[in-house]
N, C-alpha and C positions, 0 to 999 in steps of 0.2 A: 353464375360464372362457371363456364366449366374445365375440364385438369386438362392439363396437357402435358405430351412426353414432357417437353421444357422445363415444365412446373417439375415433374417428379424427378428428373432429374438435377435440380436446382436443391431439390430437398435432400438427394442420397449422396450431393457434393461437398455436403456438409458434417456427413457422419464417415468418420475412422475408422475403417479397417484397426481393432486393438492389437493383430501378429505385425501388419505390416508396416502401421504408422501413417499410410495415403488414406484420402476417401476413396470410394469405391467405385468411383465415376473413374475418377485422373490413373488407377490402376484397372479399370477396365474392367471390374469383375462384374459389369452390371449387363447382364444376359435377357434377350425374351421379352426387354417392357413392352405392354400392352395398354393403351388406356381405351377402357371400352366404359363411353360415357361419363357415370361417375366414380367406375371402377376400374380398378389397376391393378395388374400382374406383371412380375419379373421375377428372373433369378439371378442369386447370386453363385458366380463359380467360383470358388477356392483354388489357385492354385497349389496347395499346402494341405496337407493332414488335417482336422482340426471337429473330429469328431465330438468335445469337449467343447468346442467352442462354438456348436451351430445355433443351440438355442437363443445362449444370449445375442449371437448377431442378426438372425432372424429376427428378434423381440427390436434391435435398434434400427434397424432398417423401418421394419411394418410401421416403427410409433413414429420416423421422421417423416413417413408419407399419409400416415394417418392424419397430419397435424395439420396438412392442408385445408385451406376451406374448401368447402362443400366437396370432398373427396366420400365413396361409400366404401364398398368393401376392398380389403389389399391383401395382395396371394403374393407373398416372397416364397419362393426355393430355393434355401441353401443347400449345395454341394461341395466337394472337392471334384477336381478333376487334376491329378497329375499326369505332365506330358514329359518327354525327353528332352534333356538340354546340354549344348553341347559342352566337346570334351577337346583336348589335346586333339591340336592338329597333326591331320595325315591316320588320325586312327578310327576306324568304324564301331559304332554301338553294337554291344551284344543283344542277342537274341533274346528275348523275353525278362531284361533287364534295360529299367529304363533310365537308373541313375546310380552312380556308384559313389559311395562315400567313405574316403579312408580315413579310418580315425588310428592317427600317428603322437608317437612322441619320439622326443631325443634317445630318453634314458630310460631305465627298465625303470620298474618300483614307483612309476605315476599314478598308477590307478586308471592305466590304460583301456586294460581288456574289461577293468567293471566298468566303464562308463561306455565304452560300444555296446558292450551288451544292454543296457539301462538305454541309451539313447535308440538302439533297433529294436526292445520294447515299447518305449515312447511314444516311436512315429508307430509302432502298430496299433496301439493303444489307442492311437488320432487315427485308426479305419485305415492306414497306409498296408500295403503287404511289400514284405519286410525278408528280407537274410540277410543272414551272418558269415562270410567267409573268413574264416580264421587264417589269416596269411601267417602268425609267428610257428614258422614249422618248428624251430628247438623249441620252444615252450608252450606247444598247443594247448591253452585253458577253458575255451568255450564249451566245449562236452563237458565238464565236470559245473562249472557257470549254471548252464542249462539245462542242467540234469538227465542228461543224452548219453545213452550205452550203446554199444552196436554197432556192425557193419553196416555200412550203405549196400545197398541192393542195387546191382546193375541188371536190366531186363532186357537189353541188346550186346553185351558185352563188353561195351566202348564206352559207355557214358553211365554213370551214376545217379541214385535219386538222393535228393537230400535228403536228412534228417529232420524231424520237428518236432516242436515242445513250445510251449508257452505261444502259439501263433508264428515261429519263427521259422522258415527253412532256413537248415545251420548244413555246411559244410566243414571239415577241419581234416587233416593229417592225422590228428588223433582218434580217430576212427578208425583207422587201420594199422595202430600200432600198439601193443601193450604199453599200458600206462607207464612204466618202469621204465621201459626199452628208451635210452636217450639215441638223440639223432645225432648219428657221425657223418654226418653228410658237406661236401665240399657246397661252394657255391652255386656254381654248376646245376647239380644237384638238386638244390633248394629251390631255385631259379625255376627249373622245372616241372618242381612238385606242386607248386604254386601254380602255374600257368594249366596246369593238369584241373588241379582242385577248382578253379575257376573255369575254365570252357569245358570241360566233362561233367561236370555237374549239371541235371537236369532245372535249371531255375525253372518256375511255373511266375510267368506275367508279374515280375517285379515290380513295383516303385519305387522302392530303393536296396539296393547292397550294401550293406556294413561292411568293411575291410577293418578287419583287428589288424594292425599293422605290428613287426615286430618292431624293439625300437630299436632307433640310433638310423644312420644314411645309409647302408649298405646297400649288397647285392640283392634283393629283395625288394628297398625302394624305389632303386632307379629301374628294377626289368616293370615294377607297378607304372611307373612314370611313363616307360618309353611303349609298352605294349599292350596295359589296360586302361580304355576309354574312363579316365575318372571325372567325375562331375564339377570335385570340388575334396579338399581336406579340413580336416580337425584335429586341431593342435591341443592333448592332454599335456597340462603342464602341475607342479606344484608349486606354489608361492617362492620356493628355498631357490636360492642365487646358483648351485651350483644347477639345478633342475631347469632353471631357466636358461641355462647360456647352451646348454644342451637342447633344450626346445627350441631357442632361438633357429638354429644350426638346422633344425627339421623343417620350420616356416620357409627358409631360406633356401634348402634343395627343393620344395615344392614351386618355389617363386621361380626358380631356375630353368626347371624342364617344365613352367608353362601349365602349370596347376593350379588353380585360386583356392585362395584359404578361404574356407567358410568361415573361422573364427576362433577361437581360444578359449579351454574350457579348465579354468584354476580348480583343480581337486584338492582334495586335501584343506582347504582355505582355511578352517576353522577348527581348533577342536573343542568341542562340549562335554564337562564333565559326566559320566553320568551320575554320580552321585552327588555332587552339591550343582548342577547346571553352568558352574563358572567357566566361561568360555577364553578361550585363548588362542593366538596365534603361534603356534610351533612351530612354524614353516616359515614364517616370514611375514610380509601381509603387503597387497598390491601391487605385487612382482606381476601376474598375468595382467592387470589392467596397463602396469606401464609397461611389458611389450609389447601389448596391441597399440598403445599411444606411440611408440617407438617405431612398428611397422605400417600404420595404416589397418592394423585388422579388428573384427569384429569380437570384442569382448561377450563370450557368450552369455555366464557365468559362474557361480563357486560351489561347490558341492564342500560339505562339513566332514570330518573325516570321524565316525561315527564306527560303534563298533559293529550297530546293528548290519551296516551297507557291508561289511565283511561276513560276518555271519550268514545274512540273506544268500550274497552268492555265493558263498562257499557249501550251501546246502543244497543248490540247482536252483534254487527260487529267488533272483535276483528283486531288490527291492520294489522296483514298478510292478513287479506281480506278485510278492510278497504284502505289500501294501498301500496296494495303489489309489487310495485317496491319502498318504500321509503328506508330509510337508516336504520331501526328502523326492518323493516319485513327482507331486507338482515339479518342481527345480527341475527333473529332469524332463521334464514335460516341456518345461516355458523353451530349455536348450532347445530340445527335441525340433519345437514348432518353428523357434528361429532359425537354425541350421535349413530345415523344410524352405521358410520361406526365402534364405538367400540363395539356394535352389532354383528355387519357383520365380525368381529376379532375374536370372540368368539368361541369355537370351536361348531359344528352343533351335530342337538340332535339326536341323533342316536335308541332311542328308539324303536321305528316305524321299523325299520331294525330286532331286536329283535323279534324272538316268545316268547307270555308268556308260560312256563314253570307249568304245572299245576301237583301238586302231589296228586294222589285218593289213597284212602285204600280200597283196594279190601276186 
């Protein structure tokens, strides 16, 4: 009896995608089959980072086609391949940036800026290339996060090159300012320096942009809202009730001007002794799971509030590259790939397909 597409396909409808929860037929990612005789070739395309994850879905695919009768040898290739996907209507994608992801909170003191940083390690970690633009111009902390000194280098005079460390190109305001020097800057201002840092900056072929957001709804959120193409946001919250009505508040101006939440990422969740291991809630406990049950959004999940995760970044060597086989760098890993994949869910931006339409008065 011999294979056919049908047959192999019947076999790869029945094995799971583990990021995305579909088989890989009904999500599409099944590329290139081939059946020549009693042998079989295809790939798999990832829409998602998941350079952790190629082995073992390579090994489930090969064994669900292997298992056929009289099947001989099977060639899977897994890859990622990310594309563009759209954003806030009426606005155009930047150039060599193919997705931007702002990771916001309400209130200061969430554990914001460590988990952008920890999350735009993540997806680089999954083979994604990866920056960090630090939008909190009063309290720029990614150069010290990242362990990054120095002025940026402009080689035409107009535009700037990033900075980089750990795999990251990082942009920030803190770059050009003594560490000391606070910012007395009106909104206006700020408005501006932001929109500078982000279109002056030389991005080199993105997958995705981190946006450290500063927190709370101001001027700052809404010029992100109305004049950078964002992909999608990430709501840092912590367990504690007053930290939530404040998060609440941030989901809800992003739901307003037309931004999808990727999902809700509870910091803080847990604390663990480190001398006897007795763990405890401080903060509260299933405040981020019921406002995502509250809004409709995606529970990402909980990060422990640990001394080490402060220690790491406050050295420049945030815990994913401090120590990225721990238990603490996975968590942010599993975020990382889920954020990735309601991305990769989104529909693809089609602009670019599009000629612009130009009307002249003769």
């Amino acid at each position: 009896m011999s294979i056919t597409v049908e047959d192999v396909k019947a076999a790869l409808s029945k094995v799971t995608d583990p990021n995305t929860g579909k088989d890989y037929c009904t999500s599409k990612e099944v590329r290139n089959l081939k059946v020549d005789g009693a042998d079989v070739s295809f790939d798999i395309e990832l829409g998602y980072p998941a350079k952790s994850q190629v082995d073992a879905i390579r090994a489930s695919v090969t064994d669900a086609v292997a298992a056929l009768p009289g099947v001989g040898k099977v060639s899977a290739n897994v890859y990622s391949k990310i594309i563009s996907h759209t954003v806030q209507r009426g606005l155009k994608l930047m150039p060599n940036v193919k997705n931007i992801i702002a990771v916001a909170s309400g209130k200061g003191g969430v554990g914001k800026s460590t988990t952008a940083v920890n999350l735009a390690l993540a997806l680089a970690a999954e083979g994604a290339s990866v920056g960090v633009l630090d939008a909190d111009i009063y309290g720029p902390s990614q150069p010290m996060m990242l362990g990054i000194s120095g002025r940026p280098e402009s080689k035409d005079g107009k535009t700037m090159e990033p900075l980089e460390n750990h795999g990251l190109q990082v942009s920030s305001i803190g770059f050009m300012i003594d560490p000391d020097e606070p910012m007395v800057w009106r909104g206006p201002m700020v408005t501006q320096a932001l929109q500078q840092l982000l279109e002056q900056t030389n991005w080199r072929d993105l997958d995705y942009l981190v946006v450290d957001m500063p927190p709370g709804t101001g001027d700052i959120q809404l010029t992100l809202s109305q004049k950078v193409p964002v992909t999608g946001a990430v709501i840092v919250t912590t367990p504690q009730d007053i930290a939530l009505l404040d998060a609440r508040k941030g989901l809800k101006m992003f739901e307003k001007v037309g931004i999808p939440i990727l999902g809700v990422v509870e910091n803080m969740s847990t604390h663990i002794c480190s001398n006897c291991g007795h763990e405890e809630h401080i903060f509260g406990h299933g405040g981020g799971a019921k406002m995502c049950a509250d809004f409709g959004a995606e529970y990402l999940g909980s990060l422990p509030l640990t001394m080490a995760i402060r220690e790491q970044t406050d050295s420049g060597k945030p815990t994913v590259v401090a120590e990225p086989d721990g238990p603490v760098a996975a968590v942010y890993k599993q975020i990382a790939r889920k954020i990735a994949v309601k991305v990769a869910e989104k529909a693809k931006d089609m602009t670019s397909k599009f000629p612009s339409i130009v009307i002249k008065n003769d």
